[in-house]
Structure formats: C-alpha cells, structure tokens
C-alpha positions in Angstrom: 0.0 0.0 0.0 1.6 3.1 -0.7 0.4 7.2 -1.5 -0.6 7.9 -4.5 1.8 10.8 -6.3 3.3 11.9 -9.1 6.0 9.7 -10.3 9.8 10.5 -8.9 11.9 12.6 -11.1 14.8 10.8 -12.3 16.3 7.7 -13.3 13.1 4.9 -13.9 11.6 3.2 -11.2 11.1 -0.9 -11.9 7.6 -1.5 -11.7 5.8 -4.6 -11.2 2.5 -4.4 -13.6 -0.3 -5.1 -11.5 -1.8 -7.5 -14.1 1.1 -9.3 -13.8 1.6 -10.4 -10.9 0.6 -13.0 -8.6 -0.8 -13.0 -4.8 0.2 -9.0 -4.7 -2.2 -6.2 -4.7 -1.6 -2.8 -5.0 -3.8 -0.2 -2.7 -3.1 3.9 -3.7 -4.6 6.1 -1.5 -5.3 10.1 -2.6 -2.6 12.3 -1.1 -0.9 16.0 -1.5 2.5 16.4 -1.8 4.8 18.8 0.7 5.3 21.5 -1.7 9.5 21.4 -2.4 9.9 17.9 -1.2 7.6 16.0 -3.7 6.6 13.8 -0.1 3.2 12.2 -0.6 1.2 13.1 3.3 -2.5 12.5 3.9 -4.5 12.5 7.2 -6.4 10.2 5.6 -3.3 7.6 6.0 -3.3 6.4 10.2 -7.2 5.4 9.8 -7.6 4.1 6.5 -4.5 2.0 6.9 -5.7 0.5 10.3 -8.7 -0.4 8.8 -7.5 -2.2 5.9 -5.0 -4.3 8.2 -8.4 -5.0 10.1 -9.7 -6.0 7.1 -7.0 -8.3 5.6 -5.2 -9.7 9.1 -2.0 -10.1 7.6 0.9 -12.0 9.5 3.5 -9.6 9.3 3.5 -5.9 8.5 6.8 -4.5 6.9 7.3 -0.2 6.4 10.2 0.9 4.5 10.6 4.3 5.7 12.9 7.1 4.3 14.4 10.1 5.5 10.8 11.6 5.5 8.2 9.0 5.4 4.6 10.2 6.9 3.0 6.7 5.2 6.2 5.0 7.0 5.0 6.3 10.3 0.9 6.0 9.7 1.9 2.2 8.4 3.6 1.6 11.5 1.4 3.4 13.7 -1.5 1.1 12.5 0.3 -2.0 12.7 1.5 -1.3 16.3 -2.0 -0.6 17.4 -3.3 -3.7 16.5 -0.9 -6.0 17.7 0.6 -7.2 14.6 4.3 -8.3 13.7 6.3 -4.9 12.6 9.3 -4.9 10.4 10.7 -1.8 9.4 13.6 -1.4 7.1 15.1 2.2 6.4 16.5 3.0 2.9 18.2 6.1 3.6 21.2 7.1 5.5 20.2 9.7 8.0 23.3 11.7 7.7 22.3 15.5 9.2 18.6 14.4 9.9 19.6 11.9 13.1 18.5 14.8 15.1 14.6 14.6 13.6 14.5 10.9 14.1 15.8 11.2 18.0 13.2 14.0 18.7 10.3 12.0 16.8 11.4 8.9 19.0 11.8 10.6 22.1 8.2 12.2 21.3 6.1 9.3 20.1 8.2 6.2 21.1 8.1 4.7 17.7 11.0 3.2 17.6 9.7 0.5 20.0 7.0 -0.2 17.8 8.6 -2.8 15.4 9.4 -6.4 16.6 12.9 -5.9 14.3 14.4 -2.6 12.5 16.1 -3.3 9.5 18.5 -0.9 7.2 19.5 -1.5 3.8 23.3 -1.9 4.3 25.0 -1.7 7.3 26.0 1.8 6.9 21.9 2.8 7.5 21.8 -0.1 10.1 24.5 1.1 12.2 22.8 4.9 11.8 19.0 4.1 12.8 20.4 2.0 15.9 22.5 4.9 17.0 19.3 6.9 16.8 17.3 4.3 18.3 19.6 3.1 20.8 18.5 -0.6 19.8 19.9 -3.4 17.8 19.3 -3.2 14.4 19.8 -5.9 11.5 20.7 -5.8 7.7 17.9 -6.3 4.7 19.5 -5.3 1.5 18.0 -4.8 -1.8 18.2 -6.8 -4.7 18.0 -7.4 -8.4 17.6 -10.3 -10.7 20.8 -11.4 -11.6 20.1 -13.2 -14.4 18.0 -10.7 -16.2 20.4 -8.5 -16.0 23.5 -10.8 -17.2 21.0 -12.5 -20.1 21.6 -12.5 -23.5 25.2 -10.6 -23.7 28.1 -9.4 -21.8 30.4 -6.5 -21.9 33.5 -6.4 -23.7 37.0 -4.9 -23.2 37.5 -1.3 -24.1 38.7 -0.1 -27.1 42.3 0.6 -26.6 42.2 5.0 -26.6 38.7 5.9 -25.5 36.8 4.6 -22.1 33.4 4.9 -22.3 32.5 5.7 -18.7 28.2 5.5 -17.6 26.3 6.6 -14.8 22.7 5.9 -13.4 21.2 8.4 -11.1 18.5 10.9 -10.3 19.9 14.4 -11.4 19.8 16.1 -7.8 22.3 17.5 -5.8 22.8 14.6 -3.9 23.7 12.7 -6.6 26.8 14.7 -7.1 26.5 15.0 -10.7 28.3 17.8 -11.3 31.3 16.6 -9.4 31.2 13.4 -11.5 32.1 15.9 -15.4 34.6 17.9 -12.5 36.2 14.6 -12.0 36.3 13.2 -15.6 37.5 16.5 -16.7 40.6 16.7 -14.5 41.2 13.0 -15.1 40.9 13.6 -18.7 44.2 16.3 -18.3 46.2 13.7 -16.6 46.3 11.1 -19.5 48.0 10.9 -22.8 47.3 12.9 -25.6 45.1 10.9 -27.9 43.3 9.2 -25.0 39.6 10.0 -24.3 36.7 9.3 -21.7 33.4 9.7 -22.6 30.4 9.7 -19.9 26.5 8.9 -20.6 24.1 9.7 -17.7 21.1 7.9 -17.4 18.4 9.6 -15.1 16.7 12.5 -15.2 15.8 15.5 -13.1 15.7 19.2 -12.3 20.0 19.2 -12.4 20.3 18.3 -15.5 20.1 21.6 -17.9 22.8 22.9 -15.4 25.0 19.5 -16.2 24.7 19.8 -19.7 26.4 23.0 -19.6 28.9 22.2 -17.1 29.5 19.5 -19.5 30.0 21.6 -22.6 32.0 24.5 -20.5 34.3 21.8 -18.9 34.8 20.1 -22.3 33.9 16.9 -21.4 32.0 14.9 -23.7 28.9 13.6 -22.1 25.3 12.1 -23.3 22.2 12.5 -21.6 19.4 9.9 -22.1 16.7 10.6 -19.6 14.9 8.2 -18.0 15.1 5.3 -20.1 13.1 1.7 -20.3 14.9 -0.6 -17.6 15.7 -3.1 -21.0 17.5 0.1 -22.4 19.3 0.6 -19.1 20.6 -3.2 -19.8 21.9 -2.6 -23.3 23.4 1.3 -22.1 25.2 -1.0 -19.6 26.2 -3.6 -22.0 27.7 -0.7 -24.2 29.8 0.9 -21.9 33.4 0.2 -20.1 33.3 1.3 -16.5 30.2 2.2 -14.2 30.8 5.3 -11.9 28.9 6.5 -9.1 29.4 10.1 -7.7 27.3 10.0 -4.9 29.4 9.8 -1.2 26.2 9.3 0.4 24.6 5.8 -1.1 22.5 4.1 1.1 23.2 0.5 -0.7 23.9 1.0 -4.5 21.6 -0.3 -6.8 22.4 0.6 -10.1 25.9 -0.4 -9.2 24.9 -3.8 -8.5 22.9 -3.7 -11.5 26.3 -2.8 -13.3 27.9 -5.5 -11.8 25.5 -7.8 -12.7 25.9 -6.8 -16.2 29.6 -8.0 -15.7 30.8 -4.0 -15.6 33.6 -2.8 -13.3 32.7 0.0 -10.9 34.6 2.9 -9.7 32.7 4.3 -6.8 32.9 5.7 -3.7 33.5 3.6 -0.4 30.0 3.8 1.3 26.3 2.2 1.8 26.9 -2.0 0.5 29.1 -0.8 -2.4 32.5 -2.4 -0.9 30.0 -5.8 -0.8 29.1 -5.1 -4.8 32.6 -4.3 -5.4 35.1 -5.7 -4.1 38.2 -3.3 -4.3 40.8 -4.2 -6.6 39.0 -7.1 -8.1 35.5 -5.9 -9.4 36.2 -2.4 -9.8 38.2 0.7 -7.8 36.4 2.2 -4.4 37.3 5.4 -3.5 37.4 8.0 -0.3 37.7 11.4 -2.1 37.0 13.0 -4.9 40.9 13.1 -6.0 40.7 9.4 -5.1 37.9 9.0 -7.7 40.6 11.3 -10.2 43.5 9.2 -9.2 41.1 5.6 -9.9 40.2 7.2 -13.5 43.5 7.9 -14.9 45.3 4.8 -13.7 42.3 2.9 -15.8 43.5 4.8 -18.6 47.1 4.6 -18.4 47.1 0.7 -17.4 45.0 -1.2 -19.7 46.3 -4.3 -18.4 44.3 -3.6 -15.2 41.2 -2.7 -16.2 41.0 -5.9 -18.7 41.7 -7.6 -15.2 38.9 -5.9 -13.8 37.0 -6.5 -16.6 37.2 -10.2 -16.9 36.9 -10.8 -13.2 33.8 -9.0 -12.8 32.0 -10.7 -15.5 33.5 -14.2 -14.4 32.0 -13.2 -10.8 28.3 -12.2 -10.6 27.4 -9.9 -7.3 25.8 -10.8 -4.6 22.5 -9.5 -3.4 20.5 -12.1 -6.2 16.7 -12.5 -5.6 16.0 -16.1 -4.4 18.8 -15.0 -1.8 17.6 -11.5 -1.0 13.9 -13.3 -0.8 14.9 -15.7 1.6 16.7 -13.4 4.3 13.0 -11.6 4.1 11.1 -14.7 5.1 13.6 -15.6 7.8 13.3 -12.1 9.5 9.4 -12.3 9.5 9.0 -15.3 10.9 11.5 -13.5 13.6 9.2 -10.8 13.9 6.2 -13.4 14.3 7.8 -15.5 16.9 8.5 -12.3 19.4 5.2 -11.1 19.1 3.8 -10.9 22.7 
C-alpha cells in the first residue's frame, strides 16, 4: 500500500504491472505532496491504513521508511496498534537528519513499535540503531541477476577511448556535477590521444545545469533521460566502467545492477558498495574525490588492469540475487512473528 503521487523525477523506477503479478495487490490512497519535497502526506493515512490491516489480518507488517516518510509512520502506527508483527527497514542514511529521528522517537516512542528494524546496508543499520539506541539488522536490496547478465556481456574497451556511464536521479545529492569535474581533470592527466566519454542515465531538475557544465568543462557527455529498464541493460552492456558520484549511497543499486551486467565500478567507499565491489577485483572504491581522479587515470594509463577488472567482474556475478535476497526476508518475518507478545 503506498500514497498515490506523481511519479519521482529521475532515473526509472522498476515497476511490477499489477496484471502481472501474482498474490500482490496494490492499494493507492489520494494524497498532497509537501510543496518542495515531492513527499506524498495525507490525514487520511493512520485510519484508512488501520482499517484495511483490520480487514485483511496479515501476519506480518513491513514499512520501509525514508528520510521523510509520513506513510512509513501511519503504516507503522496502525500495525502497532493492533498487535501485529512490525518490520521496518530504512532505505536512507540519516546523515544531518539523526537529530529529527531522535526527537520523533523521544516524542512518540516509535522506535519501540517494530518487533525488528532493518536498514539497507550496514551503513543505514549502524545509523537508525544509533538513533534508536537498539539493535538493528541488515535487509539489502536486490536485483535479478540473471535478467540483468541474459543475453550478452560487456567487452573490453577499445584501446584510446573509455566509455564511462552513470545511473542516477539528477539532484544534488547525486553529485552529478562533481562526476564531469572529475572526468575532466582526469581527462588532463592522460595521454594525448586518450579520451573518456560519460552517458548519464536519469533524469531531473540538475540536468540543464550538467549539460552545460559538460559543454564549458569540455567533457563529452550524453544525456538519455529516464530510459526503459531493457534500455538501461543494453546502455550498460555498451559501456566500459560504471561510476557512481554520490558519497552518500545508502546501498547501490544501479551499481549492482552494473555488476550484474559484468561492468567494473569505480565508486565511492559507502552504503553495501565495498559488498558489490570488491576493491581491486571488481572495480576501484574510492574515499575522495581526487581518489575518484587518481582511480580514473590509472584505468587509462594501465589497460592491463582494467581488462583484469574486466574479466573478473563478469566471471564473478554480485551478490544480493533475488532467491537470496527473498529468503533473508522470510527468515526475518517469521522472527518478527515469533516475538510477538
């Protein structure tokens, strides 16, 4: 059950049809959005959410929340009151926003409410149980390996020209603009003759700025849009190295989606990204931007190490699959049923 709202600006958001799928229903309730934010609210939510759980007396109830999540809190409000299993897993790192969470806690108490509090890596885990003050446990994300790897796999670059990619919502957060500052000075560090070129594959309200940053920084650099996930696949499948800007990534999904492709990474060293990528082996993780410089230019002055990285990352398929991902779910709900009082 979720608020109904526009859809996110940015790179796509998989979708499961409706049609399509079995034993899962999808219930959209009417809401605004706070104006600046794009977060769906109603006060419609606590009560019409309690009263479906009435109505349909599920086992367990499971909220993913975000940084701010009023259908998180309604959701978890509603199961709480009835009694019912709680899971909650958080998808965003708190970063400067710890401070909200501790006063909503020490306000409402709703960090007692769920039987178990999950985060998406164990960078978000360790923040919500330093804001909680209670253990907290590790539910990552996941993609279909094998959907991702079908039907192809990437090759090793042309010898003078690296064709770099990024998927990402073009916001701030995403650190766009620091990604074309950072292929631009790696770009004057190698030989003459020796190019990188960078497709981003997202959308949103950054990206007329990046498109001139591009052009004024000289850096040559497509922008797609939000694109159909099979095109995402084939962009992928097309390009030498994945790179992720963002020092902030709460797990890294289109990385692992990369690495599922068989791509290399270069990325910085936070959220489950040192899990997708192992340094040194599936791609280069990073601390700094210069670090993200320095991992760029040795690619393209040592060819010999990026066909290593090349090879073993499409010999090695990540972790975080489905059936694996699916099963750590259903082990962690029957936890939350068994400590129900």
């Amino acid at each position: 059950m979720t608020p109904e709202s526009t859809s996110e600006q940015g790179a796509r958001v998989p979708s499961v049809p409706i049609s399509q799928a079995e034993n899962f229903r999808a219930v959209r309730i009417p809401s605004f959005k706070v104006p600046m934010m794009g977060v769906p609210i109603s006060p419609l939510l606590p009560k019409r959410l309690r009263e479906d759980l009435v109505t349909w007396s599920p086992d367990v109830v499971h909220v993913h929340a975000s940084i701010a999540s009023a259908g998180a809190l309604a959701g978890g409000w509603a199961a709480h009151s009835l009694g019912l299993p709680l899971v909650v897993t958080f998808h965003s790192t708190l970063g400067g926003h710890e401070w909200v969470y501790k006063l909503s806690h020490a306000l409402t108490k709703w960090g007692s409410w769920p039987q178990v509090v999950a985060g998406v890596s164990p960078t978000v885990a360790d923040g919500v149980s330093r804001v909680l003050g209670r253990p907290t446990t590790v539910l990552a994300n996941g993609v279909d390996i094998g959907w991702w790897s079908e039907g192809g796999s990437v090759s090793v670059p042309a010898r003078n020209c690296i064709d770099l990619v990024t998927v990402q919502r073009l916001k701030n957060r995403k650190r766009g603009s620091a990604l074309l500052k950072v292929v631009a000075a790696a770009q004057n560090n190698i030989p003459d003759g020796h190019t990188f070129r960078v497709t981003f594959v997202g959308d949103g309200p950054r990206r007329p700025a990046l498109e001139r940053q591009a052009s004024r920084l000289g850096v040559e650099a497509k922008f797609l849009g939000a694109i159909p996930r099979k095109d995402v696949r084939e962009v992928l499948r097309n390009s030498d190295v994945f790179i992720l800007s963002s020092t902030r990534e709460a797990f890294g999904l289109s990385a692992l989606e990369a690495r599922a492709v068989g791509l290399p990474v270069v990325a910085f060293r936070t959220g489950s990204l040192p899990e997708i990528v192992p340094d040194g082996l599936a791609g280069l993780l990073v601390d700094t931007d210069q670090g993200m410089v320095d991992a760029l230019t040795q690619l393209a002055c040592d060819r010999g190490l990026l066909v290593r990285l090349c090879e073993w990352s499409i010999r090695n398929p990540p972790p975080f699959d489905w059936p694996l991902v699916v099963e750590e779910h259903e082990r962690i709900y029957r936890e939350a049923s068994g400590s129900r009082g």
